[in-house]
SETORKE-483009 format. One record per atom (N, C-alpha, C): residue number from 1; residue in one letter; chain; atom name; x, y, z. Coordinates in pm, whole numbers. Example, Ala and Ser with C-alpha at 12.3 -4.5 7.8 and 13.67 -1.06 7.14 Angstrom:
! SETORKE-483009
SITE,seq,type,mol,atom,px,py,pz
SITE,1,a,A,N,1319,-569,780
SITE,1,a,A,CA,1230,-450,780
SITE,1,a,A,C,1320,-330,780
SITE,2,s,A,N,1285,-225,708
SITE,2,s,A,CA,1367,-106,714
SITE,2,s,A,C,1290,3,787
! end
This chain:
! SETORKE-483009
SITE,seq,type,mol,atom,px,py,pz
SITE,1,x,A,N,427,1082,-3310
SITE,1,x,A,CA,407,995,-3195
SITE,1,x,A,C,468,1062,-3072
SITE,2,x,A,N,395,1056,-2946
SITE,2,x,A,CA,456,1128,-2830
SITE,2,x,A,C,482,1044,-2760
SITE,3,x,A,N,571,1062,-2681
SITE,3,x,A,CA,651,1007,-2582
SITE,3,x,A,C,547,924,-2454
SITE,4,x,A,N,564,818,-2445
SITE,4,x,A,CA,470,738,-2348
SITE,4,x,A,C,448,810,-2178
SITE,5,x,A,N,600,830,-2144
SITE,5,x,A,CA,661,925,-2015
SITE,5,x,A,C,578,1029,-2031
SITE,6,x,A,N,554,1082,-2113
SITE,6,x,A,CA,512,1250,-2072
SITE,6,x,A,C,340,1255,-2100
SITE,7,x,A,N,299,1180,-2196
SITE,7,x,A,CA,196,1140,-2190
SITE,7,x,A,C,110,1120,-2085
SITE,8,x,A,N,146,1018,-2016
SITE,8,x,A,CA,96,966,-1874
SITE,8,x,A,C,166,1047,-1790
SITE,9,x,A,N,218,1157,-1805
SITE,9,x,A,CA,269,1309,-1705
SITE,9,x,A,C,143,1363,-1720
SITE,10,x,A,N,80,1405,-1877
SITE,10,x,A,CA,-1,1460,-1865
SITE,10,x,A,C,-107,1436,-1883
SITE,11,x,A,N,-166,1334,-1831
SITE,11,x,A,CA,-320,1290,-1782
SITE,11,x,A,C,-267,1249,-1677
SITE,12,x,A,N,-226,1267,-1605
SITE,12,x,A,CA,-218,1271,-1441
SITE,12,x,A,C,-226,1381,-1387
SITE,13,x,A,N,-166,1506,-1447
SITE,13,x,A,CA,-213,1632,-1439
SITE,13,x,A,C,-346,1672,-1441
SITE,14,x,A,N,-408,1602,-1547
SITE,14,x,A,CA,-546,1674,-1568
SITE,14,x,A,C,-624,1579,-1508
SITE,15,x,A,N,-615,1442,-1450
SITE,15,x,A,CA,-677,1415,-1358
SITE,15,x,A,C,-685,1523,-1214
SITE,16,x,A,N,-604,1538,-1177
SITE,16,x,A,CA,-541,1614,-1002
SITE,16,x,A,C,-672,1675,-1017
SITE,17,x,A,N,-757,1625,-909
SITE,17,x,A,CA,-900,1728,-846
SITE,17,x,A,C,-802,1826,-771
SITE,18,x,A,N,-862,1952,-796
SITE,18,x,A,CA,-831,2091,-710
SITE,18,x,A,C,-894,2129,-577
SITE,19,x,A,N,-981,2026,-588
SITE,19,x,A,CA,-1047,2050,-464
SITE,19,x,A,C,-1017,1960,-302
SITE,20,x,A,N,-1022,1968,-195
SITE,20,x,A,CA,-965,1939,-111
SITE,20,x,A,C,-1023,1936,3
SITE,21,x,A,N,-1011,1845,93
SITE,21,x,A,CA,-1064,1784,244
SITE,21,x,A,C,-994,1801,331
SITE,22,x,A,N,-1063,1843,423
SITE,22,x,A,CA,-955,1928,568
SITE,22,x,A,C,-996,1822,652
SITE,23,x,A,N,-899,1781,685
SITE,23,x,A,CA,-910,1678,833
SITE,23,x,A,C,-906,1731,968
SITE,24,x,A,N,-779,1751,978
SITE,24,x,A,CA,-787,1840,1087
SITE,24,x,A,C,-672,1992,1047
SITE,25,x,A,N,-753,2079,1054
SITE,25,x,A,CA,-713,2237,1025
SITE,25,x,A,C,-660,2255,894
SITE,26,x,A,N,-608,2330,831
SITE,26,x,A,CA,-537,2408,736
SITE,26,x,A,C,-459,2318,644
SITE,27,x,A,N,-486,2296,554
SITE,27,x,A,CA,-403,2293,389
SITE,27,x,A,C,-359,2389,285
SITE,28,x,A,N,-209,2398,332
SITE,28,x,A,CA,-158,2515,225
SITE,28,x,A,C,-140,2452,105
SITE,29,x,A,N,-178,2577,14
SITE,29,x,A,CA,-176,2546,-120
SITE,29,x,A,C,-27,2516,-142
SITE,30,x,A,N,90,2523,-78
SITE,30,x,A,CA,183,2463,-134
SITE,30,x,A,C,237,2328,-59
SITE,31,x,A,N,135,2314,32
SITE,31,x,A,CA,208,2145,34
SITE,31,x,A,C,82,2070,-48
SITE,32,x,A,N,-40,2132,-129
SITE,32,x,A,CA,-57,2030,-199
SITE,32,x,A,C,32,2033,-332
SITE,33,x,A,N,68,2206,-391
SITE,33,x,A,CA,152,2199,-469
SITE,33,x,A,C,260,2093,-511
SITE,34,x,A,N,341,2054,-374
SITE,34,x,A,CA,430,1995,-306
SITE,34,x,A,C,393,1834,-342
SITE,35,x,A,N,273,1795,-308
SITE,35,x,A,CA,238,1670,-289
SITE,35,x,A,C,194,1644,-467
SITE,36,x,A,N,134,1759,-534
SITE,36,x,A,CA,100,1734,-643
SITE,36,x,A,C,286,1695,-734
SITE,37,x,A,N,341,1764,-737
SITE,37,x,A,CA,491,1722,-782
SITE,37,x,A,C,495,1647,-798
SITE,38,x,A,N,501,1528,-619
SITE,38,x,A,CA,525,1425,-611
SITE,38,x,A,C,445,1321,-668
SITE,39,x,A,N,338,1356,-663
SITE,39,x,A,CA,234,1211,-781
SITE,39,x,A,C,282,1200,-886
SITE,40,x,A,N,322,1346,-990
SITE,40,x,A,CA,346,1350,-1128
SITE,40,x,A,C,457,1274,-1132
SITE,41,x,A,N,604,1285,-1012
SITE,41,x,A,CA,680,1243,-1041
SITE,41,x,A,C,674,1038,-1010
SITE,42,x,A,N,607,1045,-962
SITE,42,x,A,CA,579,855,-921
SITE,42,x,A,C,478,874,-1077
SITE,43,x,A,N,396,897,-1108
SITE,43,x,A,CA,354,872,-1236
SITE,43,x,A,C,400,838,-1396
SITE,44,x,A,N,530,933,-1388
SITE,44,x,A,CA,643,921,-1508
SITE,44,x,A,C,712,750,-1443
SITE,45,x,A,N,720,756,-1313
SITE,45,x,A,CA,784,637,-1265
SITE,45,x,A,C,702,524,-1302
SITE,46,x,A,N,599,522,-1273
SITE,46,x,A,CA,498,417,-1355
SITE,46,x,A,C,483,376,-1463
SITE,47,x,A,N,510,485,-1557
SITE,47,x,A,CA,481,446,-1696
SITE,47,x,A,C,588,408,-1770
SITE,48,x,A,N,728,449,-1677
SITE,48,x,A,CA,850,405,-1750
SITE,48,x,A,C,858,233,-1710
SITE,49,x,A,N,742,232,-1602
SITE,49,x,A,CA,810,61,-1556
SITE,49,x,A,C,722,27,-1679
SITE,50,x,A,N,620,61,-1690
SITE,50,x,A,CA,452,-22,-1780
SITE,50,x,A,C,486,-2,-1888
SITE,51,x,A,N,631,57,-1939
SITE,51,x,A,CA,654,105,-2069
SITE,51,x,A,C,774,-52,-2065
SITE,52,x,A,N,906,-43,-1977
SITE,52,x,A,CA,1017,-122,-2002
SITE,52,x,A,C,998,-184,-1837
SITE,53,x,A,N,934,-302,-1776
SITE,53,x,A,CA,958,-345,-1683
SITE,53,x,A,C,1109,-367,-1652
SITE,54,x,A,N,1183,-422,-1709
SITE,54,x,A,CA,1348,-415,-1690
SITE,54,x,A,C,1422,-323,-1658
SITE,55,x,A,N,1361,-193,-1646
SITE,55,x,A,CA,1413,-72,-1595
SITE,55,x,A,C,1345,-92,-1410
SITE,56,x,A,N,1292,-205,-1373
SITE,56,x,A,CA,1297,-221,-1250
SITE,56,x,A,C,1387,-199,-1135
SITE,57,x,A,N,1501,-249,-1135
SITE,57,x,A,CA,1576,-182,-1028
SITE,57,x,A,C,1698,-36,-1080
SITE,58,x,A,N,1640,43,-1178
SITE,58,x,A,CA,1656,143,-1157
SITE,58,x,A,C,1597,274,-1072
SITE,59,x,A,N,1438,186,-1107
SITE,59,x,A,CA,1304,297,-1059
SITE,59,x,A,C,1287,228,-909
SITE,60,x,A,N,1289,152,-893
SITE,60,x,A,CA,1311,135,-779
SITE,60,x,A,C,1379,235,-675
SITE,61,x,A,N,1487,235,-662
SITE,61,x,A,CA,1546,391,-650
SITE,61,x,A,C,1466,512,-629
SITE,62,x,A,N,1445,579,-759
SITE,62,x,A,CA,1345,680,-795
SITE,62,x,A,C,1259,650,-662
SITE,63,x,A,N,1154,534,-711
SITE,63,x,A,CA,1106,497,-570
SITE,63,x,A,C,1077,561,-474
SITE,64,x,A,N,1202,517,-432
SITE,64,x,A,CA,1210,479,-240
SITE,64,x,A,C,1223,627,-235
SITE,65,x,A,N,1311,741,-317
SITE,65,x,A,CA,1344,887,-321
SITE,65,x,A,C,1179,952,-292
SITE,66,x,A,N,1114,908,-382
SITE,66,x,A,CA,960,975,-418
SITE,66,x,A,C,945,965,-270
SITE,67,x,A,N,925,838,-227
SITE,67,x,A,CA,871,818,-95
SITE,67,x,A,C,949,929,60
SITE,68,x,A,N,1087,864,10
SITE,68,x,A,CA,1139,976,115
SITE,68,x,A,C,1093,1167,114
SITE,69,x,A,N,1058,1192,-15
SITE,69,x,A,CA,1065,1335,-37
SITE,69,x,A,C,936,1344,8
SITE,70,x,A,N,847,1254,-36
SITE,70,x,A,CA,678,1305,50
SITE,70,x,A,C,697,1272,203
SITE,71,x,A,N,751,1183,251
SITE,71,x,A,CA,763,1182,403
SITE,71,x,A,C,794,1322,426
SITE,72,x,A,N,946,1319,349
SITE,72,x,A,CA,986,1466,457
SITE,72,x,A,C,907,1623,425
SITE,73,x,A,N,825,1606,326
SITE,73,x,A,CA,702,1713,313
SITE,73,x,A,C,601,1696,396
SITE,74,x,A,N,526,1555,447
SITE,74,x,A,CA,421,1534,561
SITE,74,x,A,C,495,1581,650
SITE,75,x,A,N,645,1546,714
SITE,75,x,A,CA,675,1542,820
SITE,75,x,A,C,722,1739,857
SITE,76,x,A,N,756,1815,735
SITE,76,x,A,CA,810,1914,751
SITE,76,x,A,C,657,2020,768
SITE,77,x,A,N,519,1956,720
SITE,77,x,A,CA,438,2047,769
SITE,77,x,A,C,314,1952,884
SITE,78,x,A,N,377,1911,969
SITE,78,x,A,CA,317,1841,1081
SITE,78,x,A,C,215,1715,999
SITE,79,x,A,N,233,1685,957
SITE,79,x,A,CA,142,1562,931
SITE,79,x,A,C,184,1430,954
SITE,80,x,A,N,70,1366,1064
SITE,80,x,A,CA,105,1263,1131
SITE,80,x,A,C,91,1160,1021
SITE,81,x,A,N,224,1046,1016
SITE,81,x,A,CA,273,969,919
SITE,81,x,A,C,187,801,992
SITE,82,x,A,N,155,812,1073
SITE,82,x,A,CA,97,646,1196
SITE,82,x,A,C,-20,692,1261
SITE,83,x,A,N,-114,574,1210
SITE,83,x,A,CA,-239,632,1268
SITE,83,x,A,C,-209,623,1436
SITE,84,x,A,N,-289,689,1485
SITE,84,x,A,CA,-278,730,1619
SITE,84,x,A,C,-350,594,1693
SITE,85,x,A,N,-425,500,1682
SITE,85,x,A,CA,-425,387,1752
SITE,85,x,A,C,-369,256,1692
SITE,86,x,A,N,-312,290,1628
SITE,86,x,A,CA,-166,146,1607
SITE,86,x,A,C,-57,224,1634
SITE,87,x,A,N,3,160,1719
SITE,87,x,A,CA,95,206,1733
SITE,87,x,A,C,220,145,1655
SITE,88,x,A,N,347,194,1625
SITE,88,x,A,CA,485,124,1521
SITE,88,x,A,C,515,-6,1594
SITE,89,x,A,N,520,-119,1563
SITE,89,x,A,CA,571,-250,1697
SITE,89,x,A,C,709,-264,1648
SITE,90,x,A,N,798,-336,1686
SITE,90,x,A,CA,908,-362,1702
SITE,90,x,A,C,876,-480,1558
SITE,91,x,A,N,786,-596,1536
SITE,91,x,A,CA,723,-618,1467
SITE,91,x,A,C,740,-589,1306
SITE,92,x,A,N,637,-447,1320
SITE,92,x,A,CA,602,-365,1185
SITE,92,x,A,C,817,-327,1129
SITE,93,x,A,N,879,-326,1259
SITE,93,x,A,CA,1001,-244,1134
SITE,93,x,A,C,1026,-406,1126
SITE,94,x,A,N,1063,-494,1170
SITE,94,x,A,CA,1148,-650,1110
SITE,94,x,A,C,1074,-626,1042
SITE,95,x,A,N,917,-631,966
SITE,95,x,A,CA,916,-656,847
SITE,95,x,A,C,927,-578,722
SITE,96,x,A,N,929,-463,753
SITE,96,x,A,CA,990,-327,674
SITE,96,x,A,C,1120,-379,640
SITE,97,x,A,N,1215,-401,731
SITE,97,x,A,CA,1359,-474,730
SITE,97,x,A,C,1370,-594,661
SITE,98,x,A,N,1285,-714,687
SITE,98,x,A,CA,1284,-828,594
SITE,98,x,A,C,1257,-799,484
SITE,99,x,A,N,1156,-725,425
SITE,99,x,A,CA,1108,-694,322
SITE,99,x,A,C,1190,-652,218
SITE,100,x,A,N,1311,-501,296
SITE,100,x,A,CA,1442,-456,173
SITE,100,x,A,C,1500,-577,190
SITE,101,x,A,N,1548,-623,279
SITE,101,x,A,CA,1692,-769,285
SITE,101,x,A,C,1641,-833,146
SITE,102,x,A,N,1514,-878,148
SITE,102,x,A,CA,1446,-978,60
SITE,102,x,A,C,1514,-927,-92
SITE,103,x,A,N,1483,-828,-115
SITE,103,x,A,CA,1526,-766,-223
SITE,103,x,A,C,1660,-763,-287
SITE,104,x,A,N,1735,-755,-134
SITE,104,x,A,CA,1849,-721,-186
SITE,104,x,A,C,1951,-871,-180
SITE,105,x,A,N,1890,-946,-105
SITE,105,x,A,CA,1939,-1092,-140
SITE,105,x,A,C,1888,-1196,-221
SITE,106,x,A,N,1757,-1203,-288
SITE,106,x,A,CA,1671,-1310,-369
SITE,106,x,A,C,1632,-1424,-237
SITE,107,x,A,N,1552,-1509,-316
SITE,107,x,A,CA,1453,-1585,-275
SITE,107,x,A,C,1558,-1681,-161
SITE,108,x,A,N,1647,-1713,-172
SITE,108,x,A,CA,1746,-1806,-93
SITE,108,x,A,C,1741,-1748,57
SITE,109,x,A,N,1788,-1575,4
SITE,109,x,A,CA,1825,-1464,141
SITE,109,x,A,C,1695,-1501,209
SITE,110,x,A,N,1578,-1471,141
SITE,110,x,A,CA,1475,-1417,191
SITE,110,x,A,C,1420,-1573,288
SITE,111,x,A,N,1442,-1686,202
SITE,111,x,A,CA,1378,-1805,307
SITE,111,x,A,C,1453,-1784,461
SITE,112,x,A,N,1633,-1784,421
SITE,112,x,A,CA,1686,-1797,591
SITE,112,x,A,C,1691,-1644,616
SITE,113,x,A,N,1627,-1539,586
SITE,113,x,A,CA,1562,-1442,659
SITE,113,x,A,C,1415,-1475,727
SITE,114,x,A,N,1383,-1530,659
SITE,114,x,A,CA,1195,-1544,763
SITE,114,x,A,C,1265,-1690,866
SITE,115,x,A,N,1314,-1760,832
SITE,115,x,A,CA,1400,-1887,953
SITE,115,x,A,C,1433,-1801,1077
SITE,116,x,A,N,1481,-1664,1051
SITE,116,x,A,CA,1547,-1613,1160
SITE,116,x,A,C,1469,-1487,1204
SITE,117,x,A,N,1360,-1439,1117
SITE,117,x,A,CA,1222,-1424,1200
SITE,117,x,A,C,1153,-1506,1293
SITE,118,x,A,N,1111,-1631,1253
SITE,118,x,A,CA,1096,-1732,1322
SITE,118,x,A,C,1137,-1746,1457
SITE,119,x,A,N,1255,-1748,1462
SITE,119,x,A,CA,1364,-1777,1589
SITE,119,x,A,C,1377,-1675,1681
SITE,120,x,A,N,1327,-1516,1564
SITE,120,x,A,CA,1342,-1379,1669
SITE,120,x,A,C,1202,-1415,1792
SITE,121,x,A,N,1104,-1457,1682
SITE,121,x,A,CA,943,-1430,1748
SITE,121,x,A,C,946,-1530,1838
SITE,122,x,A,N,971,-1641,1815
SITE,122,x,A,CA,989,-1735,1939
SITE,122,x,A,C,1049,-1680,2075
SITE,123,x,A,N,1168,-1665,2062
SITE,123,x,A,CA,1255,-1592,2149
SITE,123,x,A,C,1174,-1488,2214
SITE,124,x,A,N,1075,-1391,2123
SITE,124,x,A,CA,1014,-1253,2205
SITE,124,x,A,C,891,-1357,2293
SITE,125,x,A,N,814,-1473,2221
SITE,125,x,A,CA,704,-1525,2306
SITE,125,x,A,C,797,-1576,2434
SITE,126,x,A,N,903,-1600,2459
SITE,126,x,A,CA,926,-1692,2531
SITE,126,x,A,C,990,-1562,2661
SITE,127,x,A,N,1053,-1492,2598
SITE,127,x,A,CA,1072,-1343,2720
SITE,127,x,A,C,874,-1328,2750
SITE,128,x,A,N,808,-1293,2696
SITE,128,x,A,CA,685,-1288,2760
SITE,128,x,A,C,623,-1392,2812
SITE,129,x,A,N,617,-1475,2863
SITE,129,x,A,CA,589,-1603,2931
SITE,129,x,A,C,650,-1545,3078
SITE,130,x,A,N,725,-1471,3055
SITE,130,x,A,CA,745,-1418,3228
SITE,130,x,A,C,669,-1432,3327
SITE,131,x,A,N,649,-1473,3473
SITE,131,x,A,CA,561,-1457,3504
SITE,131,x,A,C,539,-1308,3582
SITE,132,x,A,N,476,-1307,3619
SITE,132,x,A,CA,392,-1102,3668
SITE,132,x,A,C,420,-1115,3852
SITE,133,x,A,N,497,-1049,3881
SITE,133,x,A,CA,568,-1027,3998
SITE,133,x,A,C,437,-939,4107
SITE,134,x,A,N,385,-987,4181
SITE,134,x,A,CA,262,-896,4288
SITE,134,x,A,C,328,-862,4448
SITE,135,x,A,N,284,-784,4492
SITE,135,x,A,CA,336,-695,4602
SITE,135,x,A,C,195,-730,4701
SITE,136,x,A,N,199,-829,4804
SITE,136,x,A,CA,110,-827,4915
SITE,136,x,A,C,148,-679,4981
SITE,137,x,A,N,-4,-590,4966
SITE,137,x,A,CA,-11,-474,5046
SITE,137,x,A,C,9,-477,5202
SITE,138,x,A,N,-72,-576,5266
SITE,138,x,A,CA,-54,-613,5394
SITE,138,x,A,C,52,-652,5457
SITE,139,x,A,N,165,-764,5389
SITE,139,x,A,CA,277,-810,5489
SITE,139,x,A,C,361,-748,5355
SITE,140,x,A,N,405,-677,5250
SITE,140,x,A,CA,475,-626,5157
SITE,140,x,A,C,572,-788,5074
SITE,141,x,A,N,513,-890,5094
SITE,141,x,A,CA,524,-986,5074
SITE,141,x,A,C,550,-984,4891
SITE,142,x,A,N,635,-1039,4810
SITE,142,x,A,CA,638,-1052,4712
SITE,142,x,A,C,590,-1236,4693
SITE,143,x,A,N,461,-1231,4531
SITE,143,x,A,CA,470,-1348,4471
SITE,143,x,A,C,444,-1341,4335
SITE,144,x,A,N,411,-1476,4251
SITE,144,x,A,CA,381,-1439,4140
SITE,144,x,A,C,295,-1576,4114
SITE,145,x,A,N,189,-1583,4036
SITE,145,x,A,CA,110,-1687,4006
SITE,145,x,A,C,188,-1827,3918
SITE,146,x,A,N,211,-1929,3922
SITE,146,x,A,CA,285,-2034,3899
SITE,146,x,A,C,156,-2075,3766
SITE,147,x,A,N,213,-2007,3636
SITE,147,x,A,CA,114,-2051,3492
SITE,147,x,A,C,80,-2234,3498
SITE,148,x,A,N,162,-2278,3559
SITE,148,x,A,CA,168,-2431,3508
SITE,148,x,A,C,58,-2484,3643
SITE,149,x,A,N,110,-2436,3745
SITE,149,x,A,CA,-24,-2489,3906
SITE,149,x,A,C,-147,-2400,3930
SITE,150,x,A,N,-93,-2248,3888
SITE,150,x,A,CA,-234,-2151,3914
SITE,150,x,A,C,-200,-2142,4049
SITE,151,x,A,N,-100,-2143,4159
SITE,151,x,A,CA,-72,-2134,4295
SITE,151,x,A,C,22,-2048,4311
SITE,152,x,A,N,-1,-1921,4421
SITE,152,x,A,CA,52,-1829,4427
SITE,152,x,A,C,260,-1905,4468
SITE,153,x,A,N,314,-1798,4470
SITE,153,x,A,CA,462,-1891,4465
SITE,153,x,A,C,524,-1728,4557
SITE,154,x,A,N,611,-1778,4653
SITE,154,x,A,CA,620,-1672,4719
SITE,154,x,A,C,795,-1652,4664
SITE,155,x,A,N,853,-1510,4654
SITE,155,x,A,CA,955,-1479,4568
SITE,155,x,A,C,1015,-1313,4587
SITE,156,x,A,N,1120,-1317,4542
SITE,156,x,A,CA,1192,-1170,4604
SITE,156,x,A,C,1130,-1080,4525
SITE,157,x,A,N,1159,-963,4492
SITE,157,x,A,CA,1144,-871,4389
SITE,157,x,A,C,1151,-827,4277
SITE,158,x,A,N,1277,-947,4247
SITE,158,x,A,CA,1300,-993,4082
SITE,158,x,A,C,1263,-1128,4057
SITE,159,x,A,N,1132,-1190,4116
SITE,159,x,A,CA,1046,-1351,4094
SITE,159,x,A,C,1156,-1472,4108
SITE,160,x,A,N,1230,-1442,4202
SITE,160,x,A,CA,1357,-1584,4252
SITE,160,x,A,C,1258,-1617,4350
SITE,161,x,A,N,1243,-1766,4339
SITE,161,x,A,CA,1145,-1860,4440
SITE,161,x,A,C,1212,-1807,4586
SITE,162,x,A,N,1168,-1774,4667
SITE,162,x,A,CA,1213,-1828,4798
SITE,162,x,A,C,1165,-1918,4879
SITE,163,x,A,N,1228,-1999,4963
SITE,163,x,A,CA,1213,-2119,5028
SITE,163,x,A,C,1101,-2058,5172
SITE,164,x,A,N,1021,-2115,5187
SITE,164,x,A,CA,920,-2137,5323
SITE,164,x,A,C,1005,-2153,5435
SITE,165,x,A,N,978,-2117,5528
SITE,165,x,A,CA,984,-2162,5673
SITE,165,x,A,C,894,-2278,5732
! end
């Protein structure tokens, strides 16, 4: 009888197509080398969970390592990690961030973690509710549109009302 781990090492091996798609320019044979490693090694990681799920927050670990070591292989031969029209939001990391907390506190952590998501996102809608500060070209006049009347509101340079004559 062979070992379940090495088994599923090696039909993951002999899956790996050799062949390869250029996106934009050049693929060295050793960062797929590189990248091939890294599957085999998340693959043994797989089969040890599908073998003993309870070895969960060991591989976990393993994990997050696998992940870091292929980043820093994309990142060490230029390969862009974020597609180029999304950009990262302030957003995308709280929930990268909620997501480990969650983990590392259980279901209790994780409810008054999203409570205080809640309270962050409110807080960011309510800084954007600002209103938009305009520069009359003609008299260099500062105003800003009043969201609640739709009537221009005349105001200094940092949107403080000023009083009429």
């Amino acid at each position: 009888m062979t070992d379940p781990v090495e088994e599923a090492y090696r039909k993951s091996q002999e899956k790996i197509d050799h062949g390869h798609v250029e996106v934009d320019g050049f693929v060295s044979n050793e960062l797929r080398r590189q990248i091939k490693n890294i599957h085999g090694e998340v693959d043994i990681q797989f089969a040890k969970l599908t073998a003993n799920p309870y070895l969960a927050p060991e591989l976990v670990d393993d994990f997050r390592r696998s992940l870091t070591k292929l980043i820093a292989v994309l990142i060490e031969n230029d390969i862009p990690l974020q597609h180029s029209g999304k950009p990262r939001t302030a957003e995308d990391i709280m929930m990268e961030s909620l997501g480990e907390l969650a983990g590392m506190v259980g279901a209790k952590g994780a409810a008054t973690i999203l409570k205080m998501r809640k309270g962050f996102n409110n807080q960011m809608k309510s800084e954007d509710t600002e209103e938009e500060i305009y520069q009359d070209p003609d008299t260099g006049e500062y105003y800003y549109i009043d969201s609640q009347t739709g009537e221009e509101v005349d105001c200094d340079e940092y949107g403080n009302p000023v009083e009429s004559d």
